[in-house]
N, C-alpha and C positions, 0 to 999 in steps of 0.2 A: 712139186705137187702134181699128182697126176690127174686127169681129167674128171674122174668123177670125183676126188677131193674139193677138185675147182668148182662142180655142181654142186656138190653140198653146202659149198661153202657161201652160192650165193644163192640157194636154194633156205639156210639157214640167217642169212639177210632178208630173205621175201619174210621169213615167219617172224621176224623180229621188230619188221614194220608189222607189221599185222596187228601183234603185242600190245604195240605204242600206238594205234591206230585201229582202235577194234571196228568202227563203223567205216573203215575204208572201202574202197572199191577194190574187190581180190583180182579184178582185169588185170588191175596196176602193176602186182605180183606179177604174173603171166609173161606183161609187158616188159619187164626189167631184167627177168627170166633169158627173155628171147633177147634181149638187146648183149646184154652179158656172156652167153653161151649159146649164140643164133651161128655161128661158124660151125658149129657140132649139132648137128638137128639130135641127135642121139644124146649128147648130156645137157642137151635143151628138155630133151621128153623126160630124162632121166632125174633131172631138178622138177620139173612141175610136177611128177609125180611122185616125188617125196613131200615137196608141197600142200599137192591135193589130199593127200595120205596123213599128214600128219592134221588138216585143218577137218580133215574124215570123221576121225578116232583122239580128237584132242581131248574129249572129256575124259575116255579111257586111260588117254597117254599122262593127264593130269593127275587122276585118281592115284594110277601109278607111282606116280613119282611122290606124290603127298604120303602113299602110306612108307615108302622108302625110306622119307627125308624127317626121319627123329627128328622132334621139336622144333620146325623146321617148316615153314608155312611153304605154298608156291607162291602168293602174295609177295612177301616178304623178301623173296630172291631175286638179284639183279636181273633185269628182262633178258641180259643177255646170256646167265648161268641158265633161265629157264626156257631157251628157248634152244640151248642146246642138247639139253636135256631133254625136251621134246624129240627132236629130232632123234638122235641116240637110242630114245626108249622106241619110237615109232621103229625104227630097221630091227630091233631087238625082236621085238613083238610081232610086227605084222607086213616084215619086208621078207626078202630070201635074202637078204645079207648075211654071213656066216656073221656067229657074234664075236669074232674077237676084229673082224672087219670094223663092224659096226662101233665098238668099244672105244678103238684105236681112231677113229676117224673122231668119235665126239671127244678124246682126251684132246686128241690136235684145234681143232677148234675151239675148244676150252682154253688149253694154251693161248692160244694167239687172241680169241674175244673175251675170253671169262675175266668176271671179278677177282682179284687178287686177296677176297676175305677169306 
């Protein structure tokens, strides 16, 4: 896994408490952030700012994915399919991540978090 995979990946843990915890304190984010990837100040900055980016633009990054997802609520889907999917559509849209970067980074976390439906 290489290091900004590793960012993503716990960067895509901070959005997923968020999910399951809407009235949290986003410090805590921040907090877990740095505790996880604080060896690397660079895929510490590089996590909370996918973070911030996706808690930014989540109504967009929503929008998005509802008109996408045929009969198909964002409700309805595991927190953890949709919050990958957050992630994924945010570097699509409004990162400079090339997109098959981006693509390939939410299959692998799909893989490994996603629902099995």
């Amino acid at each position: 896994m290489t290091r900004r995979s590793r960012a993503r990946e716990v960067a895509f843990q901070v959005l997923y408490q968020d999910d399951l915890n809407p009235g949290g304190n986003p410090a805590l984010g921040d907090d877990f952030l740095r505790r996880r990837l604080g060896r690397s100040e660079s895929m510490a900055a590089f996590g909370r700012d996918l973070v911030a980016g996706v808690r930014r633009h989540r109504s967009e990054i929503d929008a998005a994915i509802e008109r996408a997802a045929a009969n198909w609520s964002l409700r309805r889907m595991a927190a953890t399919d949709r919050n990958v999917l957050r992630l994924g559509v945010y570097e699509l849209l409004f990162a400079d991540t090339p997109p098959i970067v981006a693509i390939d980074e939410a299959v692998e976390l799909a893989k490994r978090y996603g629902s099995a439906h």
